[in-house]
N, C-alpha and C positions, 0 to 999 in steps of 0.2 A: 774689616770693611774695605771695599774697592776706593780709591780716589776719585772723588765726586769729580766729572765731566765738563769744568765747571765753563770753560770759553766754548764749546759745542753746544752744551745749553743752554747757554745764552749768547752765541748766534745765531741760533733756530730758531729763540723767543723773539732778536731783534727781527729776524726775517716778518714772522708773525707781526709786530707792532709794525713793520712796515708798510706791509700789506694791507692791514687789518686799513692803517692810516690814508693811506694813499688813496681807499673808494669808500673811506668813511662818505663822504658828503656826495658820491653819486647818485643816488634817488634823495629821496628826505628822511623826514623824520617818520620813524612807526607810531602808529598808534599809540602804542605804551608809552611810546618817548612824550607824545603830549600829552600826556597823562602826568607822566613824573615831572614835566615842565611847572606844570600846575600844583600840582602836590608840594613842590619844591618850591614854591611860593605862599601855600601853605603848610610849613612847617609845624607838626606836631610827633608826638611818643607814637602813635599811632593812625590809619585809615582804615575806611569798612575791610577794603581785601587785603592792607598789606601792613608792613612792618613798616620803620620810619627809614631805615637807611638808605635804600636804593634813589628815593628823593631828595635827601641829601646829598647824595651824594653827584646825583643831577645839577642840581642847585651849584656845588662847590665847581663842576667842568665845568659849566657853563658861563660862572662868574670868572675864573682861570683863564681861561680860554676861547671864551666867545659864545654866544649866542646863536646858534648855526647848529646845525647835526653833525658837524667835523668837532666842532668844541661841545659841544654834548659826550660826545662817545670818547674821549680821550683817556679818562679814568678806566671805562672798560675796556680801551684796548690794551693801557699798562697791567689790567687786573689778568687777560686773555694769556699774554706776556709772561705775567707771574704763573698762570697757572701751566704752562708749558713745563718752566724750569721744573715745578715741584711733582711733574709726572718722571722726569730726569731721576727726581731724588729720590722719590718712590722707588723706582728701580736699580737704583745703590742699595737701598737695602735690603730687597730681594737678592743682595750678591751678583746685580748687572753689571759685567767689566766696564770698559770707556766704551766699548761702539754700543753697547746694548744701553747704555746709560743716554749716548747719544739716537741711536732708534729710535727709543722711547719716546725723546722729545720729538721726533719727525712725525712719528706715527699722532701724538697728540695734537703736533700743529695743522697736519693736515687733514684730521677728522674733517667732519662738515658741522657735525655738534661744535667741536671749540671755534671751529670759525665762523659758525653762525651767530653761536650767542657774544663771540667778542665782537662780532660788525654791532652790536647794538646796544644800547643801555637796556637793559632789563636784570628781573631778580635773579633769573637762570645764570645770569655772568657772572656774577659776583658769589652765587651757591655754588657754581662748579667749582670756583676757588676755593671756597671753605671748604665743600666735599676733598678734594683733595689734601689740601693740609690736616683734616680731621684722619683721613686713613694714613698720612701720611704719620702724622703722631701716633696712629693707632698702631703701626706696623713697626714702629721703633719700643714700643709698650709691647708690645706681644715676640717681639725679637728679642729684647735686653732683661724684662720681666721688671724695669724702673719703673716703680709705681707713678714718681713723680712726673712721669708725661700726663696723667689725668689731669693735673691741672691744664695745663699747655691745649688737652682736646675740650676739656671745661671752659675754657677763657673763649676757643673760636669758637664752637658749637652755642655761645653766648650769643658772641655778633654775630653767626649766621642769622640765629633766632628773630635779630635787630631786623636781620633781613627776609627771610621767609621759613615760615613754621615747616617744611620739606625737609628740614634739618636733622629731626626727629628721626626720619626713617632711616637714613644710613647708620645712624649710632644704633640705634633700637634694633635693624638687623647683624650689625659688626657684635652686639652684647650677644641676640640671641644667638649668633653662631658659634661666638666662646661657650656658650654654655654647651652648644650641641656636640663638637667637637674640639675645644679647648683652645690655649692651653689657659684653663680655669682658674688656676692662681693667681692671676692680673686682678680677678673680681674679689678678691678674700683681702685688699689692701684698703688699708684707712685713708689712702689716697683717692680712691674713687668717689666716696661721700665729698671728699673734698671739693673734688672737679666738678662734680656734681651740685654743689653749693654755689661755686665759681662762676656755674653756667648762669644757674638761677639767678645771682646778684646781678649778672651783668645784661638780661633779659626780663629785668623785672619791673623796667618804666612801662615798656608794652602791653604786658601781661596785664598791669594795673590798667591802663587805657583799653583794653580788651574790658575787662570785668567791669568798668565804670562806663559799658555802653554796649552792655549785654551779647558780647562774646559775637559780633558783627560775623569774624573769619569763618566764625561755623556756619552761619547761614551760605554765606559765598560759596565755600568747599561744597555743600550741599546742593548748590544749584549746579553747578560744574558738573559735581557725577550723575545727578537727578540729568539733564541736560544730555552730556557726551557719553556718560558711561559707557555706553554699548559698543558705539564707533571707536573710541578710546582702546576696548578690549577685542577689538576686532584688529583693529590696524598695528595693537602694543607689540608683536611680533615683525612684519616687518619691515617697522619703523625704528626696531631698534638697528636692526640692520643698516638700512639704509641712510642713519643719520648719524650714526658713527662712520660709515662706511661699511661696504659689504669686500672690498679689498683690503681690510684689515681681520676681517675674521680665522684667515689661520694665524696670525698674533695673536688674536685671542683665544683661540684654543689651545693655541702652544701654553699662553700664560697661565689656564685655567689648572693644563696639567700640571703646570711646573710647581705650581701653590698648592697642589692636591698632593705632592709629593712630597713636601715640606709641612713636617707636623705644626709645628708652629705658625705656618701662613695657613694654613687649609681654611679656617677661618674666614679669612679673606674672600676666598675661594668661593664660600658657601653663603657668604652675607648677598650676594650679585640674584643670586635663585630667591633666596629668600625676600630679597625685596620687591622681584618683580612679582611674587604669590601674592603679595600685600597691596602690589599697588594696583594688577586685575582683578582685585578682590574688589576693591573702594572704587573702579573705575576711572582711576586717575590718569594722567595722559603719559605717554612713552619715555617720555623726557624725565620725567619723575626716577628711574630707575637707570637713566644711561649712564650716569657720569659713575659709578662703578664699575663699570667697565675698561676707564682708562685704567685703574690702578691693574688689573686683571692684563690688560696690553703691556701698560710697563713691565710685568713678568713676563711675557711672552716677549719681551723688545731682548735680548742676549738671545735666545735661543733665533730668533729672525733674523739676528746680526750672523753669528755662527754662518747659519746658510747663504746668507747673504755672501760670504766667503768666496765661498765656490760657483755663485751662481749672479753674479754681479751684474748681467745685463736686462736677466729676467726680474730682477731687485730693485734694480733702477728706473724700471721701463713700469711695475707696479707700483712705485711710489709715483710715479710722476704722472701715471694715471689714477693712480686717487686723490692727487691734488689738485689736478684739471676736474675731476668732476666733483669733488668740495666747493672746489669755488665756484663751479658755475653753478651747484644748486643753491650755497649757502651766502654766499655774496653775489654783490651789484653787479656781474659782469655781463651780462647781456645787454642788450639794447633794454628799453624801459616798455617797448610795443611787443618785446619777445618773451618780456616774465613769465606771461602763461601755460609758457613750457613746462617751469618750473612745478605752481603753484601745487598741484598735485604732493610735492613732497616734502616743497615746505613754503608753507602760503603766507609765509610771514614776509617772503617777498614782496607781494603784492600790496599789504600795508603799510608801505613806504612810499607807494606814488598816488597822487590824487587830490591831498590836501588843501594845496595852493590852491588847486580849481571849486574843489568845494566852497571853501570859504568865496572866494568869488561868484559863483552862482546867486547864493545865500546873500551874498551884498545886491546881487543886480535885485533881485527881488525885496529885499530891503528897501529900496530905492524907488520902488514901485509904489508901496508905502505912501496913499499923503503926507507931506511932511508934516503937517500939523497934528496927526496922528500917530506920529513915530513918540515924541517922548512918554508916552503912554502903551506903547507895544513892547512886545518882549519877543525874543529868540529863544526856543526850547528846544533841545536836541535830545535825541533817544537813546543815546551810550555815550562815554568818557572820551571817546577817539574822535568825535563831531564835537565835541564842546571844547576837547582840548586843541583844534584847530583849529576853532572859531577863536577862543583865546589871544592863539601864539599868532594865528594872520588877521584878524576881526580890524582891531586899531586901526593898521595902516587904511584899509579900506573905509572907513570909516562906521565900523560896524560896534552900538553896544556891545557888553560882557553878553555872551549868552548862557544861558542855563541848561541845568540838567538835574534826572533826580538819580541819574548813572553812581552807582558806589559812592566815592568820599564828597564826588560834585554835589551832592546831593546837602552835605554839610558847608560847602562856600557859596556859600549866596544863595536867597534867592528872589521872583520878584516882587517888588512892594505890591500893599494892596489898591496902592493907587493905580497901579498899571490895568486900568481894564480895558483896553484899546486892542487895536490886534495882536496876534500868538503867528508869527511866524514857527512851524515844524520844521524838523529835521528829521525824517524814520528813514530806518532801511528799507523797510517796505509801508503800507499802509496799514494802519489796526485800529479796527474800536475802538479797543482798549484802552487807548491813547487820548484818540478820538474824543469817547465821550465824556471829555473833561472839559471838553471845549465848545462854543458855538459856531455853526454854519461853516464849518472846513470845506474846503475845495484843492483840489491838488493844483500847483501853479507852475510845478518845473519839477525836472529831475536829476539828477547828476550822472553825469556820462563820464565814468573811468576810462583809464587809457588800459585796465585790462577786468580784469573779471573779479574785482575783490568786494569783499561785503559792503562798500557804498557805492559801487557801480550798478546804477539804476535805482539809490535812492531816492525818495519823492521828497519833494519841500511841500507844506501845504500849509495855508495861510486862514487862519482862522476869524470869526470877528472878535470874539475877546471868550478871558476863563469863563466855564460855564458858574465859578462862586471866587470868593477873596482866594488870592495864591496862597495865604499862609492855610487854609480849610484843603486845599488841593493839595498842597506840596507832601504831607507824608503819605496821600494816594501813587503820589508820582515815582515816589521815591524806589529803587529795581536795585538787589543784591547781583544781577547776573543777566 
């Protein structure tokens, strides 16, 4: 084995937490992030769409470090950090010298995938981590033939589990490719039941919280593909491109060969095909399938290095042209009036600016409100990313908790039955649907984004009161998706 690169990969990583750190707090918080703010204040084994950890672990930066989207994200940018180095060590054991061991990490830092999902708390950050450490154990197992790393992919494939059931598919395509092309003797070890026990123990508070409230995930997953499917399986090609980078793909097809050439990795090799057949099969979205493709680049980082040799200007001039356009699609770096450049490739930019104003609107109209008729009114918002901003900005402004019947919101509160006075709304757009739950609505304002994201031109509309008691209404209200 090569000697691990170990101050080049973890200069690269610092670089990465530097950056990551530095424009943590230039827009705000996403969507999600209000989400997990909320969650992370209701602490349980389980929610409708998700596993417990990622709100936890919300909850822990936040309390660490502050209250704010810079102290929100701090966890995910040391996670981002970590998972650099372990693309570094991925490619030691493909036999990557020190510069191909250092490649590796460059090529991983300056994706737009790692740098996008580390600018944010989400489950993707913390899954790319475990993705990697799981292949990373799986390529030291399939290298050395020690059965005893099944525990070691047993233990993380556990807590990823904590974190999002996605976990599944990188193992279940890494098993099915040993089977297809080997090397098969890893699977005939008493060790595997083991790791396999290991997983199970250590993702079995979830599981129980799943089953004890009728398996919520599946309905969610179901609306997602029922939903995107199609757009999903349209864009799955080249979005894998473009958000890895499309100036990395001859690393990755160097790496592709290089694992195809190696009996023992081919595996590796064949699990990246095999999962993306699985996930345009189910309609699941692009991102489901990327992050096997760094370990496929850390193969390809030595043979990139090699050329890199001889060709150091044109080497140099392509890495620092895929960091400039990483960052400008996958980070804060534009003005906040020029995002919708962006949004096209990755729109998750744009659910970072707005929220401040929203909440605001939502107050002036609140305020509109006779006050005699406010301790009797309610705020209902139409998804998790309006409720969880009415939450985190509401108070100061002096705005009640508002509600929702949005996934887990749907389980923290909801309003008494005494509240039968006005229903201020919160929809993206207008519906029925919504509607007729309620009496004599009128639309009162709208919300005016500073670019084109899904609550830019939402309506508020101000209802007279529920069309029946909230608790009769609320499991109508209540939306997986």
């Amino acid at each position: 084995m090569p000697t691990f690169a170990t101050a080049p990969a973890f200069a690269v990583a610092g670089v990465v937490a530097v950056v990551l750190t530095a424009l943590s707090g230039r827009y705000g918080y996403h969507r999600d992030e209000l989400y997990f703010l909320a969650a992370g204040q209701n602490l349980d084994w389980g929610y409708v769409d998700q596993p417990p950890l990622t709100p936890l672990l919300a909850r822990i930066s936040t309390f660490l470090f502050g209250d704010t989207p810079m102290g929100l994200r701090v966890v995910s940018t040391l996670a981002s950090a970590i998972t650099v180095v372990v693309v570094a060590l991925i490619a030691r054991e493909f036999g990557g010298s020190r510069a191909g061991q250092m490649a590796a990490a460059v090529c991983a830092a300056v994706s737009g995938f790692v740098l996008g999902v580390g600018h944010l708390v989400s489950t993707a950050t913390y899954d790319l981590l475990a993705w990697m450490l799981i292949v990373l154990f799986a390529v030291k197992l399939l290298r050395t033939g020690e059965g005893r790393w099944w525990l070691a992919l047993g233990l993380t494939a556990g807590i990823a589990l904590q974190n999002k059931y996605l976990v599944v598919l990188p193992v279940g395509a890494l098993l099915a490719a040993v089977l297809i092309v080997g090397p098969r003797p890893v699977l005939r070890s008493w060790w595997l039941p083991a790791g396999v026990a290991v997983a199970g123990f250590v993702a079995l508070p979830n599981v129980l919280w799943q089953f004890q409230h009728g398996w919520p995930q599946l309905t969610v997953a179901g609306g997602i593909s029922s939903d995107d499917g199609i757009e999903n399986r349209i864009t799955f090609v080249p979005l894998q491109l473009l958000q890895l980078s499309p100036f990395l793909l001859p690393v990755w097809v160097a790496g592709f060969r290089q694992l195809w050439r190696t009996p023992w990795a081919r595996s590796v090799a064949l699990a990246y095909p095999l999962l993306c057949v699985v996930v345009l099969a189910v309609g699941g979205k692009s991102y489901y399938a990327l992050p096997l493709l760094l370990p496929i680049v850390a193969a390809g980082a030595t043979p990139a290095a090699d050329w890199l040799d001889g060709h150091r200007r044109a080497g140099v001039g392509a890495l620092v042209l895929t960091a400039v356009t990483s960052a400008v699609f996958a980070l804060p770096m534009l003005p906040a009036s020029a995002v919708g450049f962006v949004l096209p490739i990755n729109k998750e930019q744009g659910e970072q600016l707005g929220w401040p104003s929203l909440a605001s609107a939502v107050a002036d109209q609140w305020n509109r409100i006779p006050a005699e008729e406010r301790s009797s009114a309610a705020i209902f918002s139409i998804n998790y990313g309006e409720a969880g901003a009415l939450r985190r900005y509401g108070p100061a402004l002096g705005l009640p908790p508002a509600y929702s019947g949005h996934m887990s919101f749907a389980d923290w509160g909801q309003p008494a039955d005494i509240q039968t006075g006005p229903v201020l709304l919160v929809e993206i757009e207008r519906t029925l649907t919504l509607e007729r739950y309620f009496r004599n609505c009128s639309e009162v304002g709208t919300i005016d984004s500073i670019v084109a994201n899904d609550e830019d031109g939402a309506a508020l509309v101000r209802c007279d009161a529920p069309a029946d008691e909230w608790s009769t209404l609320w499991p109508k209200l209540r939306r997986y998706y």
